[in-house]
Backbone as XML, in Angstrom:
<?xml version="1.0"?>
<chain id="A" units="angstrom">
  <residue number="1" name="UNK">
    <atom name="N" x="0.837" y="-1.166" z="0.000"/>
    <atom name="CA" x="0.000" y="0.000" z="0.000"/>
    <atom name="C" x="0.890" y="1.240" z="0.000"/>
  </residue>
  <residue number="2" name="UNK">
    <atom name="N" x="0.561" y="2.117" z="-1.241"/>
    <atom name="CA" x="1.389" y="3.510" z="-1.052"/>
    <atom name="C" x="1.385" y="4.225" z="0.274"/>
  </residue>
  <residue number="3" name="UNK">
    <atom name="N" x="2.028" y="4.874" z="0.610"/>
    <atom name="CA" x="2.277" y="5.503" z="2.312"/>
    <atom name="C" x="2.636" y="7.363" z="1.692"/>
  </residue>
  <residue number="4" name="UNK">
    <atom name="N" x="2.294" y="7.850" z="2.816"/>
    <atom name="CA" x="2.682" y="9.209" z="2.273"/>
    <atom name="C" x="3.475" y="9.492" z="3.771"/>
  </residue>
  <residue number="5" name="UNK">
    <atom name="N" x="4.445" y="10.959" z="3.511"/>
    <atom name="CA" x="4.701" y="12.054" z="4.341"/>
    <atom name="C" x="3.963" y="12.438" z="5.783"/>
  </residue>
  <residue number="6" name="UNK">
    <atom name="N" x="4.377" y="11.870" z="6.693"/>
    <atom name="CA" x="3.041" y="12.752" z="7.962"/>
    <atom name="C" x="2.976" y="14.223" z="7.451"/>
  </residue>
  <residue number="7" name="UNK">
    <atom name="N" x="1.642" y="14.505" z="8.167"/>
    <atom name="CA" x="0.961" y="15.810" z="8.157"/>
    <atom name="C" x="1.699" y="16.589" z="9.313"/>
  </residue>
  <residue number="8" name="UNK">
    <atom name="N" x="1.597" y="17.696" z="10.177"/>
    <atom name="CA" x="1.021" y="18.586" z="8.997"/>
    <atom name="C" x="2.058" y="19.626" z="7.683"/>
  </residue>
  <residue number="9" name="UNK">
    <atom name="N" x="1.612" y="19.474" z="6.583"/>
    <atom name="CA" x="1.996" y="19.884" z="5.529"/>
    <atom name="C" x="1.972" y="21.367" z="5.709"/>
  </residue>
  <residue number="10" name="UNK">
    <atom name="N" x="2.850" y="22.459" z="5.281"/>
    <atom name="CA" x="2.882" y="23.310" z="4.816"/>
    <atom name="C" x="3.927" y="23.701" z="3.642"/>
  </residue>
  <residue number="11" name="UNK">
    <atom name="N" x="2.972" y="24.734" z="2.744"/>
    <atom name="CA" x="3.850" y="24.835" z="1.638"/>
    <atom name="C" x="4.395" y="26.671" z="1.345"/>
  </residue>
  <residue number="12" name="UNK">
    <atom name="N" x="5.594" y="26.863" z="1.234"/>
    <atom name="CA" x="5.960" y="28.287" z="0.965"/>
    <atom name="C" x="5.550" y="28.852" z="-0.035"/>
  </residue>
  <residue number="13" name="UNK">
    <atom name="N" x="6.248" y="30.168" z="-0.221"/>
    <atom name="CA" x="5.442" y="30.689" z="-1.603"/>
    <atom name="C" x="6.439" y="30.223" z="-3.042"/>
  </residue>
  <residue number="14" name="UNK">
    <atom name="N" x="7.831" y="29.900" z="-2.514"/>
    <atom name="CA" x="8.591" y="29.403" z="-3.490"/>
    <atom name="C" x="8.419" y="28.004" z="-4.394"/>
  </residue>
  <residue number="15" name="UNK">
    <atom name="N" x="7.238" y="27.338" z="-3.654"/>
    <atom name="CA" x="6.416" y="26.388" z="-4.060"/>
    <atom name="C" x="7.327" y="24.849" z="-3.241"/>
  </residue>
  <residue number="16" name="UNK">
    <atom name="N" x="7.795" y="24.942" z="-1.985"/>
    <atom name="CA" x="8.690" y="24.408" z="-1.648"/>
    <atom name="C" x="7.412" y="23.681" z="-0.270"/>
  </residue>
  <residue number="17" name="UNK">
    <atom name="N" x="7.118" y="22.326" z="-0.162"/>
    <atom name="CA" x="6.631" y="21.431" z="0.690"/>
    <atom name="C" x="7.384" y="20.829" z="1.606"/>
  </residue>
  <residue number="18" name="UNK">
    <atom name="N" x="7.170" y="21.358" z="2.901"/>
    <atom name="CA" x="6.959" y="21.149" z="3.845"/>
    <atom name="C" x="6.699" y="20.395" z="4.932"/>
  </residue>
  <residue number="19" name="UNK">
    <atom name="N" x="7.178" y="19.101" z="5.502"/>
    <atom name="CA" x="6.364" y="17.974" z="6.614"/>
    <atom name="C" x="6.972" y="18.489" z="8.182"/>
  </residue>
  <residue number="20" name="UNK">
    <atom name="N" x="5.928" y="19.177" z="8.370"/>
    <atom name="CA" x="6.012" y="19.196" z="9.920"/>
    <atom name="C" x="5.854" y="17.686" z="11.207"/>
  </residue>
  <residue number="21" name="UNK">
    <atom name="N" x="6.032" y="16.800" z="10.804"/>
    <atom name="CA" x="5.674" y="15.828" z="11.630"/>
    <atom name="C" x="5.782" y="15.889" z="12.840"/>
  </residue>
  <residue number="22" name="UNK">
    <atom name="N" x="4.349" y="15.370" z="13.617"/>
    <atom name="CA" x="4.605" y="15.263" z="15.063"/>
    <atom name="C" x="5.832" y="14.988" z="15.186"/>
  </residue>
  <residue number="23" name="UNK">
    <atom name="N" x="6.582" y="15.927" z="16.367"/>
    <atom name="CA" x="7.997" y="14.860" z="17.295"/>
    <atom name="C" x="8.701" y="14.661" z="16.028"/>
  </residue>
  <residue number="24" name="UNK">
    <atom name="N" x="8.549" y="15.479" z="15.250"/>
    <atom name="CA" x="10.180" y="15.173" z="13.864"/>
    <atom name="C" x="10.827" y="16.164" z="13.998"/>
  </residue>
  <residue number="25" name="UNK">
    <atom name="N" x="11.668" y="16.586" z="12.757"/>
    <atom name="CA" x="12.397" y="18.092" z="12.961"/>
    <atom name="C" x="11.677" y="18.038" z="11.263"/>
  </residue>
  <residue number="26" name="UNK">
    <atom name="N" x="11.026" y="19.408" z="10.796"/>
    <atom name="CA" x="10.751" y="19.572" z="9.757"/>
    <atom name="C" x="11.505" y="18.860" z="8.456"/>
  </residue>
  <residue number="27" name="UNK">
    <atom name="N" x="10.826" y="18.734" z="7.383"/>
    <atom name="CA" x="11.868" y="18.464" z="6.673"/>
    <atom name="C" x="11.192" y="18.944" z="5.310"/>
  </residue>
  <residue number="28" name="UNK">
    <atom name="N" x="11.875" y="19.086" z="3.808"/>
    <atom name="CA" x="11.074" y="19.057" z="3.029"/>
    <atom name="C" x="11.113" y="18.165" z="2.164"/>
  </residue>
  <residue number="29" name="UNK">
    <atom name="N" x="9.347" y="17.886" z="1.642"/>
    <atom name="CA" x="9.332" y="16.464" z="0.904"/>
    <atom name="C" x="9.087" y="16.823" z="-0.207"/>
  </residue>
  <residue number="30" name="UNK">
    <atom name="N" x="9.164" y="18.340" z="-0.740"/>
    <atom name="CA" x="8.837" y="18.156" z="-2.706"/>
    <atom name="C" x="8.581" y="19.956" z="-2.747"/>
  </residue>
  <residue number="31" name="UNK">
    <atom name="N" x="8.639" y="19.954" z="-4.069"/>
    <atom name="CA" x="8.876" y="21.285" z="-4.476"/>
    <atom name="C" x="7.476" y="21.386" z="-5.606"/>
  </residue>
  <residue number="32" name="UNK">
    <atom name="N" x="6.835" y="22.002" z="-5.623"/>
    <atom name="CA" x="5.784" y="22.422" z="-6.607"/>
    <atom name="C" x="6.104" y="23.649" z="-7.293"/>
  </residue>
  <residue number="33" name="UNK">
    <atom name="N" x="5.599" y="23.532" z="-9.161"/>
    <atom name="CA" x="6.235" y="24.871" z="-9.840"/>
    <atom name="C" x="4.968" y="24.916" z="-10.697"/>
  </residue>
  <residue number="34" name="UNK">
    <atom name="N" x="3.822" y="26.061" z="-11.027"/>
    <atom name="CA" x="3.086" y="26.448" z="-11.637"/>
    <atom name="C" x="2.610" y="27.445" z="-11.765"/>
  </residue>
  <residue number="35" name="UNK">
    <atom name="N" x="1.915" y="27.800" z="-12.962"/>
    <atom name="CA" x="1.477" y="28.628" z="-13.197"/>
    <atom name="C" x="0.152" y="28.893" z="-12.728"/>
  </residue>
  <residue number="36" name="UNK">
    <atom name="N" x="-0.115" y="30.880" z="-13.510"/>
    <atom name="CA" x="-1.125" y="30.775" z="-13.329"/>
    <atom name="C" x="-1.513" y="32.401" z="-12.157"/>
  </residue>
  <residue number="37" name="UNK">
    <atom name="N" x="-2.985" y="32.581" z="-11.859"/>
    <atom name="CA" x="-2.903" y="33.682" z="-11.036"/>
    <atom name="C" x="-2.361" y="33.072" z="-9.569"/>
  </residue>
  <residue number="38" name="UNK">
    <atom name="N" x="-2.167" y="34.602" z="-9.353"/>
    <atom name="CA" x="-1.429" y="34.162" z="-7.755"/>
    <atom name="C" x="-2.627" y="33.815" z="-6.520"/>
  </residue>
  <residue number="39" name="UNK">
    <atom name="N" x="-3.806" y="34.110" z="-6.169"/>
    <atom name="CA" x="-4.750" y="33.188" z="-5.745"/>
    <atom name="C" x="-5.094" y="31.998" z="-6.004"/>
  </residue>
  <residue number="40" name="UNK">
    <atom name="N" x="-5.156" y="31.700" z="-7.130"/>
    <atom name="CA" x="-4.926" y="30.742" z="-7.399"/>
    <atom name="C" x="-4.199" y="29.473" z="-7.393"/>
  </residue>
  <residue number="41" name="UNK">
    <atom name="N" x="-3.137" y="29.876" z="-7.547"/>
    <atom name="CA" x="-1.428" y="29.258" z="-6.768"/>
    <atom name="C" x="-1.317" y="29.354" z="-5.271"/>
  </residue>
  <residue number="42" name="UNK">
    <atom name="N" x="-2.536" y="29.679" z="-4.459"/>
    <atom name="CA" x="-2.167" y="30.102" z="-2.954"/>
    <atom name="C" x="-3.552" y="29.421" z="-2.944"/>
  </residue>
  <residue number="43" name="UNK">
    <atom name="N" x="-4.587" y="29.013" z="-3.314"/>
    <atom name="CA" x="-5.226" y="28.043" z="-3.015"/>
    <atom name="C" x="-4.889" y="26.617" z="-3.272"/>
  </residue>
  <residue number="44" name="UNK">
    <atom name="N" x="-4.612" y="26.851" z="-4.332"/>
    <atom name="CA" x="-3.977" y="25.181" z="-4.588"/>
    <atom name="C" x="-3.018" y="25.017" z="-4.063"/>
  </residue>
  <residue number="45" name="UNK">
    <atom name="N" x="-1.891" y="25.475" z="-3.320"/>
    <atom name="CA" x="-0.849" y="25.433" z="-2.098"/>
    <atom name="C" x="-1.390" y="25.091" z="-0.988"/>
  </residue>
  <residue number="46" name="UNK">
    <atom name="N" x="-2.632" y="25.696" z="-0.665"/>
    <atom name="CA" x="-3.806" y="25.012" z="0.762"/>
    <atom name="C" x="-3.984" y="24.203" z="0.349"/>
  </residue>
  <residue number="47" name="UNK">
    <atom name="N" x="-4.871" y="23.263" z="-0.093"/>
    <atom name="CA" x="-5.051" y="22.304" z="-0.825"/>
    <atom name="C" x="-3.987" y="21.377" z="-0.677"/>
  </residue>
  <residue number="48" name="UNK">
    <atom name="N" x="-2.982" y="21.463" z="-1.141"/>
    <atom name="CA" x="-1.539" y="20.244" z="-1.101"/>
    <atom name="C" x="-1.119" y="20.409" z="0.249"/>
  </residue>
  <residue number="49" name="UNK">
    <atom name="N" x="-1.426" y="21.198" z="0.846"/>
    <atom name="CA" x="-0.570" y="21.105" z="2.276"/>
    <atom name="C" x="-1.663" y="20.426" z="3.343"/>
  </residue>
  <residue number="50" name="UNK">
    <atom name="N" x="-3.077" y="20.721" z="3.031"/>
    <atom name="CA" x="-4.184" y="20.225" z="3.947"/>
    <atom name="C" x="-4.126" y="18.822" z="3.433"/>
  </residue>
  <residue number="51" name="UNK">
    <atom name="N" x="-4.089" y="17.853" z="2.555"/>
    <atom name="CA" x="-3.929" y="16.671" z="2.038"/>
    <atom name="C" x="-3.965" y="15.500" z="2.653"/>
  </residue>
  <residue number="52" name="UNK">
    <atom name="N" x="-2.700" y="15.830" z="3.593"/>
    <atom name="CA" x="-2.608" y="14.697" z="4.754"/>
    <atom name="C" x="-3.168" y="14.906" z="5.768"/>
  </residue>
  <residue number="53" name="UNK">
    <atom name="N" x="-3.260" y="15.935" z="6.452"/>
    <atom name="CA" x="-4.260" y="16.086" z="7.631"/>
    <atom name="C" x="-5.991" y="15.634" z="6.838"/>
  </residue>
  <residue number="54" name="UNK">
    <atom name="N" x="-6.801" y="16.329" z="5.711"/>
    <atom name="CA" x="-7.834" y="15.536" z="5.641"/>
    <atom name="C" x="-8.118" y="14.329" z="5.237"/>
  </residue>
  <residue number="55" name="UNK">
    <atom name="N" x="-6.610" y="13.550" z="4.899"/>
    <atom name="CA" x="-7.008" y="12.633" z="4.593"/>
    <atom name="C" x="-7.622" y="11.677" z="6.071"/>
  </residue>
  <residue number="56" name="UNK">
    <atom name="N" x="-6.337" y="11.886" z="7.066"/>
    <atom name="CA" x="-6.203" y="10.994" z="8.194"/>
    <atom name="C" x="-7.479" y="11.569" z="9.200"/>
  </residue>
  <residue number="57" name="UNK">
    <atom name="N" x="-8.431" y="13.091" z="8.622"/>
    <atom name="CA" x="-8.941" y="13.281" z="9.530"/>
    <atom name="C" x="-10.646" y="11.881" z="8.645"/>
  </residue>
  <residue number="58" name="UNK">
    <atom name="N" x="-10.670" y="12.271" z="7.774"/>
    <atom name="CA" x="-11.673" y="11.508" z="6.755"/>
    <atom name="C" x="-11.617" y="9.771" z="7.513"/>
  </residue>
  <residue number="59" name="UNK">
    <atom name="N" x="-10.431" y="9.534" z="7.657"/>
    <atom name="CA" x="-10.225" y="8.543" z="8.226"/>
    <atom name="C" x="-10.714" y="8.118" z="9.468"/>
  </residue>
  <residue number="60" name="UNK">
    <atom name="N" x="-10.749" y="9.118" z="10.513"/>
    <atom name="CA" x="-10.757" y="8.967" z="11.522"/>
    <atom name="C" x="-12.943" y="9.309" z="11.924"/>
  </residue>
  <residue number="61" name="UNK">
    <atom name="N" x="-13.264" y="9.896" z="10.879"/>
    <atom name="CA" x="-14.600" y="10.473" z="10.430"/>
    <atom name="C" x="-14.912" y="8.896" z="10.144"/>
  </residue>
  <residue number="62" name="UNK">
    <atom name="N" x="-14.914" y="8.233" z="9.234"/>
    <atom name="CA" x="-15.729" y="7.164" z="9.086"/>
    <atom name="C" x="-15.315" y="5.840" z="10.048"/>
  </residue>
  <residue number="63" name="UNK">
    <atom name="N" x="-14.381" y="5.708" z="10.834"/>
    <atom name="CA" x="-14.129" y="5.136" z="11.803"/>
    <atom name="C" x="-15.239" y="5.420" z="12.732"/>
  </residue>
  <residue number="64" name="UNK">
    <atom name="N" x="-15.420" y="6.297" z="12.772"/>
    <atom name="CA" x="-16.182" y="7.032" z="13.970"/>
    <atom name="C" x="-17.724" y="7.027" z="13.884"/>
  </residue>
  <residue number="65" name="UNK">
    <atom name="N" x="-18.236" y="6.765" z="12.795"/>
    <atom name="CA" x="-19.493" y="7.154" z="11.923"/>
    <atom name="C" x="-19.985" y="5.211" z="11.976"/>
  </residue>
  <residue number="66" name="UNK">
    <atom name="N" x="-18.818" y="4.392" z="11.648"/>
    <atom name="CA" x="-18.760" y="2.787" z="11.692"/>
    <atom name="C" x="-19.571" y="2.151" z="12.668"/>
  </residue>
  <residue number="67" name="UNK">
    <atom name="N" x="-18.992" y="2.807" z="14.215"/>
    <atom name="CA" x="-19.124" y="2.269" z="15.059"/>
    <atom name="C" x="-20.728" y="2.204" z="15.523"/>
  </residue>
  <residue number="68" name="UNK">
    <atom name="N" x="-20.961" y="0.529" z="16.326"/>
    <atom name="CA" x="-22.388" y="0.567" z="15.790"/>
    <atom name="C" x="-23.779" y="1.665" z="16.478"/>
  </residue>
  <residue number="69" name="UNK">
    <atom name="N" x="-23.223" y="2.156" z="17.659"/>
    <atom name="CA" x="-24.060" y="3.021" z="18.180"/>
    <atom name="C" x="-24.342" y="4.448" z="17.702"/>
  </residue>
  <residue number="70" name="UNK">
    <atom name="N" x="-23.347" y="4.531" z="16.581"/>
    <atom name="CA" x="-23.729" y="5.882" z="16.049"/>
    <atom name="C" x="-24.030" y="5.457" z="14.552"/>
  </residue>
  <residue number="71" name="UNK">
    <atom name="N" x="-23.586" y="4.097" z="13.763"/>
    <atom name="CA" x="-24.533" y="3.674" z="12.682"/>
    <atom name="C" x="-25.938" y="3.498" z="12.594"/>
  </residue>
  <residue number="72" name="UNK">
    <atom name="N" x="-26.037" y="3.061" z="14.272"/>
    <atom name="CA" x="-27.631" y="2.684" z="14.307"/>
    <atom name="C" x="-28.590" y="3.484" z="14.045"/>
  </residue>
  <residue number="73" name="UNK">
    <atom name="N" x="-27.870" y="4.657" z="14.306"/>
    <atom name="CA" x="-28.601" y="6.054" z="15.219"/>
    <atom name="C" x="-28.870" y="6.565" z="13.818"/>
  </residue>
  <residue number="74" name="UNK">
    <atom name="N" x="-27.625" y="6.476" z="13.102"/>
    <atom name="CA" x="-27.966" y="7.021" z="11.842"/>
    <atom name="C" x="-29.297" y="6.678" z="10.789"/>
  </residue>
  <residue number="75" name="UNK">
    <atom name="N" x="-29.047" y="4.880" z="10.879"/>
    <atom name="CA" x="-29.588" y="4.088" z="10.310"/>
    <atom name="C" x="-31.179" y="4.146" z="10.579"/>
  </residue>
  <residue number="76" name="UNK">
    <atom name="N" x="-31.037" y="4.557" z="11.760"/>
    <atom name="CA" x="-32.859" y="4.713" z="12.374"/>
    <atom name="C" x="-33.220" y="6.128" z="12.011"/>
  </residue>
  <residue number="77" name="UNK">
    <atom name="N" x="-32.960" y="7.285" z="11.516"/>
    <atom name="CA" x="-33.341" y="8.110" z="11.087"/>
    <atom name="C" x="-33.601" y="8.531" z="9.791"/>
  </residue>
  <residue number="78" name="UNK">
    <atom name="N" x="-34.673" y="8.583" z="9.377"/>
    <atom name="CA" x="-35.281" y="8.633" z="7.356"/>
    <atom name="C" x="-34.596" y="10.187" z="7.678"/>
  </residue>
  <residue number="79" name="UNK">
    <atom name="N" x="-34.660" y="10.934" z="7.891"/>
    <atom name="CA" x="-34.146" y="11.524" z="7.864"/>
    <atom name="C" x="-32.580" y="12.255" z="7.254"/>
  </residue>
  <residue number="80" name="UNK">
    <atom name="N" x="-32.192" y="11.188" z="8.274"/>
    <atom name="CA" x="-30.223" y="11.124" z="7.710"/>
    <atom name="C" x="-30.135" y="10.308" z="7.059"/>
  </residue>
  <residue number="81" name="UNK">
    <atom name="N" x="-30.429" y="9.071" z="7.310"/>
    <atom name="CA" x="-29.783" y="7.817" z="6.335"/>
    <atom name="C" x="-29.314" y="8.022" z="4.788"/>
  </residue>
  <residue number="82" name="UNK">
    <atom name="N" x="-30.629" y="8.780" z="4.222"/>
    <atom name="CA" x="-29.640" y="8.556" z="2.813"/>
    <atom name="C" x="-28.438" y="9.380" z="2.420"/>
  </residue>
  <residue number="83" name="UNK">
    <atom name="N" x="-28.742" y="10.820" z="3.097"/>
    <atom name="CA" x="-27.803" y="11.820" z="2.609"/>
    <atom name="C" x="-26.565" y="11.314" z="3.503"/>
  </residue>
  <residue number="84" name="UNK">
    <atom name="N" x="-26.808" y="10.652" z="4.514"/>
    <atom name="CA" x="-25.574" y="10.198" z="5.329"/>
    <atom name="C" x="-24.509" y="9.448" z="4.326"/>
  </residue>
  <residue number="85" name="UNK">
    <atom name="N" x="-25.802" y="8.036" z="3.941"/>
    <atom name="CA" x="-25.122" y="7.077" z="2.938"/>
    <atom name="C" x="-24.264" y="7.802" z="1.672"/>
  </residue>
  <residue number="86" name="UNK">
    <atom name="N" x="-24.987" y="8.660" z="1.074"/>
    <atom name="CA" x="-24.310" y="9.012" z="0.258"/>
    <atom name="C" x="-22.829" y="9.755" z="0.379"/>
  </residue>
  <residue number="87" name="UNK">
    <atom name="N" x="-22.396" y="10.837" z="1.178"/>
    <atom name="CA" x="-21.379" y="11.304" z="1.915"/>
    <atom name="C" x="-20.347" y="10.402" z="1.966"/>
  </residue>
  <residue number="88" name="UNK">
    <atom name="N" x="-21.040" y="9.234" z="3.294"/>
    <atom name="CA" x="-19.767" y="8.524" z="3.611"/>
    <atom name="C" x="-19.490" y="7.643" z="2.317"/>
  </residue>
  <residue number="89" name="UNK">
    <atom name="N" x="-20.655" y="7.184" z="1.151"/>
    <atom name="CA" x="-19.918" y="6.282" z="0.023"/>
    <atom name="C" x="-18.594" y="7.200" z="-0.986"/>
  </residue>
  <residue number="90" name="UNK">
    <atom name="N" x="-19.060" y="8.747" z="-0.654"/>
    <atom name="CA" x="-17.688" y="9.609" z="-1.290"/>
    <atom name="C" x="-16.691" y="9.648" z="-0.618"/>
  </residue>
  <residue number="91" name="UNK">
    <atom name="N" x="-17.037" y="9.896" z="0.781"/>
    <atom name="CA" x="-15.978" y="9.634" z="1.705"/>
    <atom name="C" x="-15.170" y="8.746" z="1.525"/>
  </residue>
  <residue number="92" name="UNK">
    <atom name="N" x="-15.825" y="7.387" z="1.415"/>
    <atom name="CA" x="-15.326" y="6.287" z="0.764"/>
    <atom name="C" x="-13.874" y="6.172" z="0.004"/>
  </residue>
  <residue number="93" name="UNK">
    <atom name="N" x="-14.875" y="6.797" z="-1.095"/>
    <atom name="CA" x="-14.205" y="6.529" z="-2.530"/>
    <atom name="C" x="-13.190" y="7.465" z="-2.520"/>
  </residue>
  <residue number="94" name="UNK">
    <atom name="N" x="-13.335" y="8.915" z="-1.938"/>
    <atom name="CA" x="-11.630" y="10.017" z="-1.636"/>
    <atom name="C" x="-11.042" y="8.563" z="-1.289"/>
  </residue>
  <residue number="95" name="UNK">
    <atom name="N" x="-11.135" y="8.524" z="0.074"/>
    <atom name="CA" x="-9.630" y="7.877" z="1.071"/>
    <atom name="C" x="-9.136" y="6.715" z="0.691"/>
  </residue>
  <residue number="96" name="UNK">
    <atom name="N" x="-10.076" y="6.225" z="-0.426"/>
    <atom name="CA" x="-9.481" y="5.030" z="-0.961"/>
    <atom name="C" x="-8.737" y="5.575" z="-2.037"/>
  </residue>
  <residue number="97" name="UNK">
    <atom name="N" x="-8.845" y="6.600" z="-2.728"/>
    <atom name="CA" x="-8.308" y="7.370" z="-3.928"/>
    <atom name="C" x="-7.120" y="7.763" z="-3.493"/>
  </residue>
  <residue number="98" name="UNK">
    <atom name="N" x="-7.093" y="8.381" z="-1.978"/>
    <atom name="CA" x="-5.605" y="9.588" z="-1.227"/>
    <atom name="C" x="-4.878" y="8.423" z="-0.845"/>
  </residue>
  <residue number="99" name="UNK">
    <atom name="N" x="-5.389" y="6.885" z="-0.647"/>
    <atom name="CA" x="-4.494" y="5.857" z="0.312"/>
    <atom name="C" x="-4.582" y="4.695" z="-0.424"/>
  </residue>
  <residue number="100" name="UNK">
    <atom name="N" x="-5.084" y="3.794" z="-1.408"/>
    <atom name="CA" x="-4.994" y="2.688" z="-1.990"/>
    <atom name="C" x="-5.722" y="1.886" z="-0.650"/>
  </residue>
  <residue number="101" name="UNK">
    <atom name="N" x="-6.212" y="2.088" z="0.054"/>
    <atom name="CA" x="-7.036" y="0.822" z="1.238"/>
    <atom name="C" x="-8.468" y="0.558" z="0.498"/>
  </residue>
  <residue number="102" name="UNK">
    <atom name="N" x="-8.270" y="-0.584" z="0.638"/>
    <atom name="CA" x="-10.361" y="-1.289" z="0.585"/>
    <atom name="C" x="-10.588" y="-0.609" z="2.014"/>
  </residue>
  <residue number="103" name="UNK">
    <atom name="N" x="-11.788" y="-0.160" z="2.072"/>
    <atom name="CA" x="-12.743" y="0.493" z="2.802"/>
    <atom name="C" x="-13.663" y="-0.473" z="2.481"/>
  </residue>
  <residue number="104" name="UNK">
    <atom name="N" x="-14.417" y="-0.608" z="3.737"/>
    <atom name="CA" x="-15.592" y="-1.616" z="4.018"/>
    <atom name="C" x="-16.870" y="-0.146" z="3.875"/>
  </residue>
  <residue number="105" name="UNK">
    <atom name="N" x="-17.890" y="-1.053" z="2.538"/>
    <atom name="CA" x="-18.794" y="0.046" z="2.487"/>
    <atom name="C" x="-19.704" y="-0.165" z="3.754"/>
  </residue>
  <residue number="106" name="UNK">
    <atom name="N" x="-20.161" y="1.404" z="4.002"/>
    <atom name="CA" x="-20.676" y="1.812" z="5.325"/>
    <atom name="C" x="-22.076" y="1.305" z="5.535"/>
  </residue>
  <residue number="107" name="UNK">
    <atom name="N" x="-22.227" y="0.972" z="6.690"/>
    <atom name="CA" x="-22.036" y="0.690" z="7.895"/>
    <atom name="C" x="-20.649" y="-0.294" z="8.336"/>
  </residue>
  <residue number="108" name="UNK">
    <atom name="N" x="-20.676" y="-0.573" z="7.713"/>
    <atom name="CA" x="-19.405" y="-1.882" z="7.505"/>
    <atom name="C" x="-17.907" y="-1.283" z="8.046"/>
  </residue>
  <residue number="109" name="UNK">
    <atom name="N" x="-17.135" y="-1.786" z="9.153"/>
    <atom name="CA" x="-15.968" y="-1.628" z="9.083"/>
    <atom name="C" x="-14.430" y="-2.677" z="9.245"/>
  </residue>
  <residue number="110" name="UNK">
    <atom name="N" x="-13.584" y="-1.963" z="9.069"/>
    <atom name="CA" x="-12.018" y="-2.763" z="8.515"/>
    <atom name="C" x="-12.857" y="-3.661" z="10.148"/>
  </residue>
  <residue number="111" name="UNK">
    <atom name="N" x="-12.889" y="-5.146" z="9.974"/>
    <atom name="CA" x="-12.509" y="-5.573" z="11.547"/>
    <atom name="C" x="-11.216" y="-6.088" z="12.166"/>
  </residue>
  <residue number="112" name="UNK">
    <atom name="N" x="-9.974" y="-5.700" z="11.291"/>
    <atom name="CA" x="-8.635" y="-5.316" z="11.868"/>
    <atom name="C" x="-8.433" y="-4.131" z="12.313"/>
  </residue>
  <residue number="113" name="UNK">
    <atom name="N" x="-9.417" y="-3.338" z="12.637"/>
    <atom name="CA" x="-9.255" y="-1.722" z="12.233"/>
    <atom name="C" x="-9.531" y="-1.810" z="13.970"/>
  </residue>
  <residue number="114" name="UNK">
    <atom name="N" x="-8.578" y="-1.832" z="15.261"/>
    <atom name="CA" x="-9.122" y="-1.863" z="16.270"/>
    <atom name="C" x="-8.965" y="-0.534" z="17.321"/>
  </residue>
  <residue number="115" name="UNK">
    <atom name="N" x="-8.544" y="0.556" z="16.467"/>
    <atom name="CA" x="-8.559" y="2.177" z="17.461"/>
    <atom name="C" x="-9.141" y="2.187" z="17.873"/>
  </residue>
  <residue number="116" name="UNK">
    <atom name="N" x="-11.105" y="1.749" z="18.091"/>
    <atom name="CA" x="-11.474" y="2.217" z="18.977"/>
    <atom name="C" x="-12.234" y="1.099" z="19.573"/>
  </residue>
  <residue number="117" name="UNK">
    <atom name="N" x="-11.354" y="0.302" z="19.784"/>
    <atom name="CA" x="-11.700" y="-1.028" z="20.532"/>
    <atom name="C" x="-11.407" y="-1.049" z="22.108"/>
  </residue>
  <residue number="118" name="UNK">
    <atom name="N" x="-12.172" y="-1.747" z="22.854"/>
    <atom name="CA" x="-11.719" y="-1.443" z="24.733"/>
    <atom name="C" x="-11.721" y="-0.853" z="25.362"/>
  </residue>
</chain>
């Protein structure tokens, strides 16, 4: 499975990336060069630097969403259920896109997946 850079990412204006890792000493992991307006180039710089933090937070979102007392909850409300379903099946499909993992479609989760076990 591809692995990336810990978060959190920041990127300069020289187009130069950034890994702040917990408990590391900074370092940099890549250089970005494009064109284009300069808002533009300073959003898409947010964007590459937020990357790893939403990925692992997305992660930590359907972990959380899995578990069965707040699936149920979901599941029992006409309300939420579909717009829920739909969300987390994009949710899905990003973090499997940002990380190469099978994701168990939702309600369904990894049952090696034991963070919030005990």
């Amino acid at each position: 499975m591809p692995k990336y850079t810990p978060g959190p990412w920041r990127m300069n204006q020289s187009g130069e990336i950034w890994s702040y890792a917990r408990g590391a000493a900074p370092s940099q992991i890549g250089t970005v060069s494009w064109t284009g307006e300069a808002t533009e180039r300073q959003g898409n710089a947010q964007i590459i630097a937020a990357s790893a933090d939403l990925s692992e937070c997305l992660d930590e979102v359907l972990l959380l969403v899995s578990q069965p007392e707040i699936a149920d909850a979901i599941l029992g409300s006409e309300r939420l259920v579909t717009r829920a379903r739909m969300i987390l099946d994009n949710a899905r499909t990003v973090l499997k896109e940002a990380t190469g993992r099978e994701i168990p479609e939702w309600p369904l989760r990894d049952p090696s997946d034991a963070r919030l076990d005990g």
